[in-house]
Each structure stands twice: as structure tokens, then as C-alpha cells.
N, C-alpha and C positions, 0 to 999 in steps of 0.2 A: 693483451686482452684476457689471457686465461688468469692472470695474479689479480685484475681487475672483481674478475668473476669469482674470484677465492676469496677476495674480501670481502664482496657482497653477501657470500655465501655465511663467514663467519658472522658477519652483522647480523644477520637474520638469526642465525642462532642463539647469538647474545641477545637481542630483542627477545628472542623464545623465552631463554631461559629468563631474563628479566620480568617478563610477564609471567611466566611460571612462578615465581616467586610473591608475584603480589598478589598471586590468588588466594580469593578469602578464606579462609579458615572456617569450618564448622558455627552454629550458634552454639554461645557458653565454652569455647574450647581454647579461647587466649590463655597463656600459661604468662604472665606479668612477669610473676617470681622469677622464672628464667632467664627475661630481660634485663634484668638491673642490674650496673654494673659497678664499678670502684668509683667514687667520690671524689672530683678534684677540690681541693686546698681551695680553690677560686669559687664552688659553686655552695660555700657556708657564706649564708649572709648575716653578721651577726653583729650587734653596737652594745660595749658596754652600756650605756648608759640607761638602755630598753630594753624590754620583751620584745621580742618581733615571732611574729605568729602569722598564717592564713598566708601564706604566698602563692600567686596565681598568678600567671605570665602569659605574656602577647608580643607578637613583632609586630612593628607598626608599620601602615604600607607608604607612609611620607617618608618617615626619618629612618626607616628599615633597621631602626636600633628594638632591644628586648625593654620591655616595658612590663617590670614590676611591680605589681601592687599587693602589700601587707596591710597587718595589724601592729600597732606596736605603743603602748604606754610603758612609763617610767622606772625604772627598777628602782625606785626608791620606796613603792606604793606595794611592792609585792603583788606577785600575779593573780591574784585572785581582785587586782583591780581593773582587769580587762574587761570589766562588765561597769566599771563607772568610766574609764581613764581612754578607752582607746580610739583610738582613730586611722584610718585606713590611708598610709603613706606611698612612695612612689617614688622607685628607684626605676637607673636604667643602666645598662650595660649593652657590649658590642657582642658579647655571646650570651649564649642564653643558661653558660656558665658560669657569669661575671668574672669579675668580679663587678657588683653595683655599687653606686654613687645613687645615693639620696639625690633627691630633687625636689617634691614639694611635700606636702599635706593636699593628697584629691578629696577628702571627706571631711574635713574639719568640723570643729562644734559650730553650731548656728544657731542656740539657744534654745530654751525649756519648754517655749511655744509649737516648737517641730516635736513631731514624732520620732526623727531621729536627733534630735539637737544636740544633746551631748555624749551619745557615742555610735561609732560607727567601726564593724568588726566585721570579718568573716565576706574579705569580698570575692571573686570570682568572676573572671574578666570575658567578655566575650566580643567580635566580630561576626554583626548580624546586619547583613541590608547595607554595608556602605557605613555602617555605624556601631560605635565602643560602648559595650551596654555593660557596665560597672554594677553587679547585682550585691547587695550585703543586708547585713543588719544591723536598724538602728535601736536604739532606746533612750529612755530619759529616766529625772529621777533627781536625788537630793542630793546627789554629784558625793558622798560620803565614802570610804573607803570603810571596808568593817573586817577587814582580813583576819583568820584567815578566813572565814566564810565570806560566800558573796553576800552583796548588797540584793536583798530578794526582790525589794522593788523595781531595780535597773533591768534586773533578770525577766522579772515579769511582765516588762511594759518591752520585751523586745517585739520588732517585728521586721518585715522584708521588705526593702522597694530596691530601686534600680536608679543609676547615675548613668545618663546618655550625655555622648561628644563626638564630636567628629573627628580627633586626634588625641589619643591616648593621653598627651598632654595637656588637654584638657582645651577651653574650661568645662568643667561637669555643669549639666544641667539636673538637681535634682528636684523631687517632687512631693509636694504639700504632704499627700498621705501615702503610704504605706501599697507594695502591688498585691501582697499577699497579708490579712489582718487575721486577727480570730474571729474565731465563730461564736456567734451570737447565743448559740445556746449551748448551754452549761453543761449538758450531757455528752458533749463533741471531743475528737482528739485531740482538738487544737483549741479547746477552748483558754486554754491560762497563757499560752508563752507560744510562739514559732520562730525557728533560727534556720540556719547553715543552709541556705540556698542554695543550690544547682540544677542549671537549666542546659538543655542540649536541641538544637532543632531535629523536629522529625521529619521521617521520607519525606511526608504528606506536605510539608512545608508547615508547619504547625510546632511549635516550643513546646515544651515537654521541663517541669520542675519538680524536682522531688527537693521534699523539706522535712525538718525537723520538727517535732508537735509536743506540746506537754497538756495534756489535760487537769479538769479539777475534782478527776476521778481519788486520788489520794490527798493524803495531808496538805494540808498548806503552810506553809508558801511553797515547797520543793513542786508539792501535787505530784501529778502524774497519771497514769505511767506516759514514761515518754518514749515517743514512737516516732516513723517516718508515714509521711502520704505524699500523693502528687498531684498534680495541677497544670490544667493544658489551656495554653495560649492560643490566637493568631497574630499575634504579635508580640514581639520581643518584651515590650513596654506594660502587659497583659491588653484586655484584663485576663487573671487566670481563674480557669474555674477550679474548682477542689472536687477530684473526683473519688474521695472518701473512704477508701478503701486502704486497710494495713499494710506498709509494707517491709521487709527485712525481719521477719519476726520470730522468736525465737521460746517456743511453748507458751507460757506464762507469767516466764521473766519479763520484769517491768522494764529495763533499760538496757535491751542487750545490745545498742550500735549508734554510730554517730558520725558526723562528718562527711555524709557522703557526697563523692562525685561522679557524676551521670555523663555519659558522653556515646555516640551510636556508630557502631562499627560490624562490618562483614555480617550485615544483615541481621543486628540484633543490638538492644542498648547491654551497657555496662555500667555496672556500679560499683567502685572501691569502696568501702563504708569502715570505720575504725568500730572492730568485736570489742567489745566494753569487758567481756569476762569470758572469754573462748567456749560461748556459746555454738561458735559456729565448724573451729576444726580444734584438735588440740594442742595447738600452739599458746594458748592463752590470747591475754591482749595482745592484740595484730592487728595487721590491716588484711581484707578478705574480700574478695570478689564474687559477685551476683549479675545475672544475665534477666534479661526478658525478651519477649520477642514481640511486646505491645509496649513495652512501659507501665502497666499496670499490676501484671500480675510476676511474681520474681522469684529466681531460682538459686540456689548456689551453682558457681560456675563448677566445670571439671576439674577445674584446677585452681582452689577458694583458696588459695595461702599466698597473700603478694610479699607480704614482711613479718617476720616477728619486730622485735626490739633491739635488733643487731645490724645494725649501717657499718659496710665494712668502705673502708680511707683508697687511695688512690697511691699511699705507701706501703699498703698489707694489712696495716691495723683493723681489728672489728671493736665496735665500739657498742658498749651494752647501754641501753637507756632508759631513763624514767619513763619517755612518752615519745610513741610518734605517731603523728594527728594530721587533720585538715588535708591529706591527702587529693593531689589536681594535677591530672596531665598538661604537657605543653605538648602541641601537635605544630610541624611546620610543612607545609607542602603534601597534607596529608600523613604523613607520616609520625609515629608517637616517639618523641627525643627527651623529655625528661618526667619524672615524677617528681614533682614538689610536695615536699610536709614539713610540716612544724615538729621540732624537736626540744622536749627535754631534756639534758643530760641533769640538771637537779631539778627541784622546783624550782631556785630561784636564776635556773640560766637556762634560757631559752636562745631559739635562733631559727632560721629557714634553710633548706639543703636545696638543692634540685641535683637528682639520683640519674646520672643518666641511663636511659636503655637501648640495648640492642637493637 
């Protein structure tokens, strides 16, 4: 009876300490950089024959396999043909370190008629309500490659909708128009161009999207400057409204951040966003973390440095890069297991990691 009552005893303890440990953290006080740890060989996913860019991952609750979804156009086109060429593919794997196996094309072209017909980039996968709500962006355009500058037309007819399923697998249902367009008037942040979607539910039960904006406050075609705003749902699918206000912003620099991913934890949202020019710590180009505690209004975290441009291998190697972008948590059971981004190691070779953390 007494070894009975020792056990029970140490159980409770371990429970303690267990829950001890999942107690939330402060608002703004996640330290990411801390987390990240050695790269396995298996969690590069990379095909000669393409760019692969924008990886964003899901377990599925049928096939309980990792369900990848990228960007990925031809290396023959040069990357600067991601704005005519690409389309959002779909791998899968048994970890959420793959290694993955291709499997179809979820976004493919659907002609010049759609808003998004010929290309679809930049998606970001979610489990809302019982359902796989695939958010990205599409564009159209004279399908012309003009490298190395982008095709500005493809660039400026982009915009944002959402592909729903009921199994990751598909099929995708997508939609006539666009969930998030520009604004009608010319004097707005979003009037020329909107991209790089991410949506996260709030307390309130209410979606919550922060995006990318280019106004036609400057020259054109580039225009600008380009900024982030947000946008609140009650549903997944929207509509969203645009609640107009700056955010990520950095004095009077026109373009200081991009990329970002929104997601709500220990009582505050977070946002990894890629510093375009180390506006924000002095690391230079990085990846950098911002807090709020509505989703509207935003802070640099206590601890804004998630990455420079140094991914270090799972055999000791550090590896210095062109670029690392498109930055997306994967969460399982609550819990945050990997950072995914898009890497350059030149311009012309690309690929997608997932980084695991602590």
C-alpha cells in the first residue's frame, strides 16, 4: 500500500511539474531564436527541376499523414517567373521532417477568365470548423516571362482568395472572386497590388488576416510604398473587412517587411514578418518577431531576432544564404514543432526547410 501511495505521490508531481511547464509566458516574451534547432538531411525539400518556394504544412485528421503545400515553377524560366509560372503543389510525408513525395498540383491554372487562372502562389494552409481552408494568391496576365524583372502586369492583378476541402487531399473548391480585392480608391494602401496572406482565429472566435498592400502612392508599375494591414472575418471563407490601419512599420521607409505569419498564443497574436533592410534589430535581412494584444495594433517582441541568414545542418555545418523568406509555423497538438521558409542558397536554387524547434 505505501509503494502504491509513492507512486501516486510521484504522479502528481510530474503532473505538477508538467503543467508547470506549459504555463504561458508573458505577452511579446517568446524567444523563437532560442528554439530552432539542427536541420535533418530529410527536412530539405528540394527538386532540381523547380523553384519550390511558400511551404506551409498540416496533419491530416483521416490519413494522419503531413500534408505539404508549396509554390514551385520551372528552373528553366528563372525565378523571377514566380509571378507568371507558379502554382501551389502538394506533397506528403509520414514526418513532418519528410522526407516528401510530390503528389498532385491543388491550384493549378484555370485560365485568363479567373482572377486567379494562371498563377497561384504563396499559400498557407489551415484547419477551421471540420475544414482545409488553402488561402493564397492568385493573378493573371500575358503568361510572358520578362526576367530578370518581374512581369508588372502579373504582379499587379495579384490578389487573395481561399481553396476549401474536406481532406487535404483535396478536391479543392475554389472561388469566382477574390476574398480579399483592392480598394476602390486610389488614394488607399492597397489600392495597386495585395499578396502573402495569413489568417489565424481569434479568442472571440472571429479570423483575424494580416496582408501585404502596395499602393499607387509611388511610381508605377512598382508604385508603392508597400505596407501590411489587417482584416477581420466571421468566417473562415470571409467576407473580410479591412480595418485600415498600418502595420509592421518602420519611420518612412517604403518597404521595410514582408512575408508575414500571424498565429495567437499565451494570450497575445504573433507575427514573424521577413526585415527587408534591418530596419528593425541590427542583424540586417532576417526574420523578426512582433507581438499585439488585439491584432491591430503591434509591437516588436522582447526578443525580435528569430534568424539571420545562417541555417545551421544536423552534421554541424552553418550555411550562409541569399534568402530566407515565407516564414510558417507547423503546430501539432498545440504544441510549435517546426518553422518552415523558403531558402536561397543562389538566385537560381531554391528549396523549402522545415527548422525544427524546441
Amino acid at each position: 500500500m505505501k509503494k502504491i501511495l509513492i507512486f501516486v505521490v510521484l504522479c502528481l508531481q510530474v503532473g505538477y511539474v508538467s503543467i508547470a511547464q506549459r504555463k504561458s509566458i508573458p505577452p511579446g516574451e517568446l524567444n523563437l531564436q532560442s528554439m530552432l534547432q539542427p536541420i535533418p538531411t530529410s527536412a530539405k525539400f528540394i527538386k532540381d527541376t523547380s523553384f519550390i518556394w511558400c511551404g506551409t504544412l498540416v496533419k491530416s485528421h483521416i490519413d494522419q499523414k503531413y500534408h505539404l503545400f508549396y509554390s514551385r515553377w520551372s528552373r528553366k524560366l528563372g525565378m523571377a517567373a514566380w509571378v507568371t509560372h507558379s502554382e501551389v503543389a502538394h506533397a506528403v510525408s509520414n514526418s513532418p521532417f519528410g522526407p516528401f513525395e510530390f503528389r498532385d498540383v491543388a491550384l493549378p491554372v484555370r485560365g485568363t477568365s479567373f482572377w486567379d487562372g494562371m498563377v497561384t502562389h504563396n499559400p498557407t494552409i489551415h484547419f477551421f470548423q471540420g475544414k482545409y481552408y488553402l488561402y493564397y494568391t492568385g493573378n493573371y496576365g500575358d503568361g510572358k516571362v520578362t526576367s530578370p524583372q518581374l512581369n508588372w502586369t502579373h504582379r499587379n492583378h495579384q490578389r487573395i482568395g481561399v481553396a476549401v476541402a474536406d481532406d487535404p487531399n483535396g478536391p479543392w473548391k475554389r472561388f469566382d472572386h477574390p476574398i480579399i480585392d483592392v480598394s476602390p480608391d486610389t488614394t488607399a494602401y492597397d489600392a495597386l497590388m495585395i499578396a502573402n496572406p495569413s489568417v489565424t482565429q481569434m479568442p472571440d472566435g472571429r479570423y483575424l488576416m494580416v496582408y501585404k498592400a502596395v499602393a499607387k502612392k509611388k511610381p508605377l508599375p512598382f508604385g508603392g510604398p508597400v505596407v501590411h494591414l489587417t482584416a477581420i472575418a466571421d468566417c473562415p471563407e470571409g467576407p473580410f473587412v479591412k480595418q485600415n490601419k498600418l502595420i509592421f512599420t518602420a519611420g518612412n521607409m517604403d518597404f521595410p517587411a514582408e512575408d508575414p505569419f500571424v498565429w495567437y498564443q499565451d494570450n497575445c497574436y504573433y507575427a514573424i514578418v521577413k526585415d527587408m533592410k534591418g530596419a528593425f534589430t541590427n542583424a540586417g535581412r532576417s526574420l523578426v518577431l512582433f507581438y499585439s494584444l488585439d491584432g491591430l495594433d503591434w509591437k516588436l517582441a522582447k526578443h525580435p531576432l528569430v534568424s539571420t541568414l545562417n541555417i545551421k545542418w544536423e552534421n554541424g555545418s552553418i550555411q550562409k544564404l541569399e534568402a530566407l523568406e515565407r516564414p510558417q509555423l507547423f503546430f501539432e497538438n498545440g504544441k510549435l514543432v517546426a518553422l518552415l521558409c523558403a531558402v536561397n542558397e543562389t538566385l537560381e536554387h531554391s528549396y523549402n526547410v522545415q527548422i525544427p524547434l524546441k
